[in-house]
C-alpha positions in Angstrom: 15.1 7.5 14.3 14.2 5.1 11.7 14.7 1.6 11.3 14.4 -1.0 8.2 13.2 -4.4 8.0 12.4 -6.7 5.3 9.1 -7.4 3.9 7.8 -10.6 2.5 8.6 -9.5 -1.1 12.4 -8.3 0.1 12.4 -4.9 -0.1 13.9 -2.9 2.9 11.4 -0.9 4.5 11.5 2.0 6.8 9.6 2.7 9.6 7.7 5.9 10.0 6.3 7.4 12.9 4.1 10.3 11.0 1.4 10.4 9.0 1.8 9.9 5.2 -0.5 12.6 2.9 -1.5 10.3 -0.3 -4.3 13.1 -1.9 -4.7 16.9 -0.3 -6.2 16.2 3.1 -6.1 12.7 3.0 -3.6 10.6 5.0 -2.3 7.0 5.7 -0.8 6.0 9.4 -0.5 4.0 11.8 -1.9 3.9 15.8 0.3 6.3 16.9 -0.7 8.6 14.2 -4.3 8.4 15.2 -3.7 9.2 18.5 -2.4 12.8 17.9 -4.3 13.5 14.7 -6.2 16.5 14.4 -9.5 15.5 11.7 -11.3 12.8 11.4 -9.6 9.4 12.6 -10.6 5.4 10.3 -9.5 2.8 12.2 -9.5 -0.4 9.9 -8.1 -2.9 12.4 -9.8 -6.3 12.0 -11.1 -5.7 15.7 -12.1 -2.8 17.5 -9.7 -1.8 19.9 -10.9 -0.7 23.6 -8.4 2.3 23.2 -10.5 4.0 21.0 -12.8 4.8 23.6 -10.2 7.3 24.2 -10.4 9.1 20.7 -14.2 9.8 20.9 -15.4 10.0 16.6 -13.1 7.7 15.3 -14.7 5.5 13.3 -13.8 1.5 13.0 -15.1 -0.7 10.4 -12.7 -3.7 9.4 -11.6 -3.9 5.6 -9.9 -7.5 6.0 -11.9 -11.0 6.8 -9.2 -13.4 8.7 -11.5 -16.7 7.8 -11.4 -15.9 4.0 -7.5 -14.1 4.0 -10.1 -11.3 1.5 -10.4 -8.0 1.8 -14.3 -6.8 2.5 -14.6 -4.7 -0.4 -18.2 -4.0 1.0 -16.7 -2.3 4.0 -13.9 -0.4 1.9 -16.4 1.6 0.1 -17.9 2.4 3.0 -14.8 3.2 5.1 -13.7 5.6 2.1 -17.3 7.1 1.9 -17.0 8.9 4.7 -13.7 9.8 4.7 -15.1 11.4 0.9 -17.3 13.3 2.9 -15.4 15.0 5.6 -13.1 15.7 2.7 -15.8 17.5 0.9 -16.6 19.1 4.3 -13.0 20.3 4.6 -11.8 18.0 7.4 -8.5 15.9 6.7 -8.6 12.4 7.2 -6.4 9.5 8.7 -7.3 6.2 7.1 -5.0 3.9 9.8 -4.2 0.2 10.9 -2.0 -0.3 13.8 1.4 0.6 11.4 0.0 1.7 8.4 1.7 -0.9 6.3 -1.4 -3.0 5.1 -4.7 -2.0 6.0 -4.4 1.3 6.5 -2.5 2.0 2.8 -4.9 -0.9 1.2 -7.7 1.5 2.7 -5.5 5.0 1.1 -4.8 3.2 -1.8 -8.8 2.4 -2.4 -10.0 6.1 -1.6 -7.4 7.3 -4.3 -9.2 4.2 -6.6 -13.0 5.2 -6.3 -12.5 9.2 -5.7 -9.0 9.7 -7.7 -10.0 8.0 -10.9 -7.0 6.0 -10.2 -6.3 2.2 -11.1 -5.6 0.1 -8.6 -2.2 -0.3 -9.4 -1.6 3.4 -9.8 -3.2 4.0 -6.3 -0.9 2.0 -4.5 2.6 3.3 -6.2 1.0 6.7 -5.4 0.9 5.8 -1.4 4.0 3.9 -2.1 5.7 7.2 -3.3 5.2 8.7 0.4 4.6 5.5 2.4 7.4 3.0 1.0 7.1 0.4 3.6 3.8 -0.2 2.5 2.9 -3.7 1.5 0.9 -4.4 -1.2 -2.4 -6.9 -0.8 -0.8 -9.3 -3.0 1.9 -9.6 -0.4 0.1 -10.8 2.3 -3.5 -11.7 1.4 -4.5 -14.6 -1.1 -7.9 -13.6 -1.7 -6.7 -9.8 -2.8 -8.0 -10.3 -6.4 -11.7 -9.5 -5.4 -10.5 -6.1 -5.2 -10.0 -6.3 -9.0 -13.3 -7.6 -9.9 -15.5 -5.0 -7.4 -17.7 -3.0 -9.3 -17.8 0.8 -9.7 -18.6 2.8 -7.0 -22.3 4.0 -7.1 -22.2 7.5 -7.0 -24.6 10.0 -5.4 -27.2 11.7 -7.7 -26.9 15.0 -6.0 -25.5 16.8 -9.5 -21.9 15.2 -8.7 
């Protein structure tokens, strides 16, 4: 069963309880996602949960500082690194918060950005299109406009 609720912006949202697949392999949930997903898990809660001892190779690495309400661009590229790699290695990915409405989908929303050759804006309606109760970063974090001035990704020189 799904249930709505109202956002900050006023939209009803609906709740989902599965996974949400933004780019071929690559998805966008919540805790309870993570917990049954079979690939490799990105847990971008500000704060390591002690449950994750229970999903051994998850990887956590916050996206969000609290004390500057910013997102740590640093650690997005990062975070979406990897997940670019077990993609290349064939291995679906869960990017995932604890509901998959902000961090997790700012964290899709970013991978689609430096490995979609997506704007940012286009990246987020495209996780919007299968994740509507998403909320975008201007909804809930003042400092979101460092995500517009990051520079380009560096890119490997392997040939790619």
């Amino acid at each position: 069963m799904t249930t709505s609720r109202k956002s900050n912006s006023g939209r009803a949202k609906k709740s989902s309880s599965n996974p949400s697949e933004i780019a071929d392999g690559v998805f966008v949930g919540g805790w309870k996602d993570a917990t049954s997903f079979a690939g490799a898990r990105f847990c971008v809660l500000d704060e390591r949960p002690e449950e994750l001892d229970e999903m051994p190779g998850t990887e956590h690495l916050p996206i969000y500082d609290g004390t500057t309400d910013a997102p740590k661009v640093e650690n997005l590229d990062r975070i979406t690194e990897m997940a670019h790699r077990a993609r290349e290695q064939g291995t679906p990915v869960l990017l995932f918060c604890g509901h998959g409405v902000r961090r997790g989908s700012l964290a899709g929303a970013w991978y689609l950005h430096r490995y979609g050759n997506l704007t940012l804006d286009q990246a987020f309606e495209r996780v919007a299109a299968v994740r509507p109760q998403i909320e975008r970063p201007e909804e809930w974090m003042k400092g979101w406009k460092v995500l517009l001035e990051a520079p380009p990704p560096r890119r490997r020189s392997n040939g790619r």
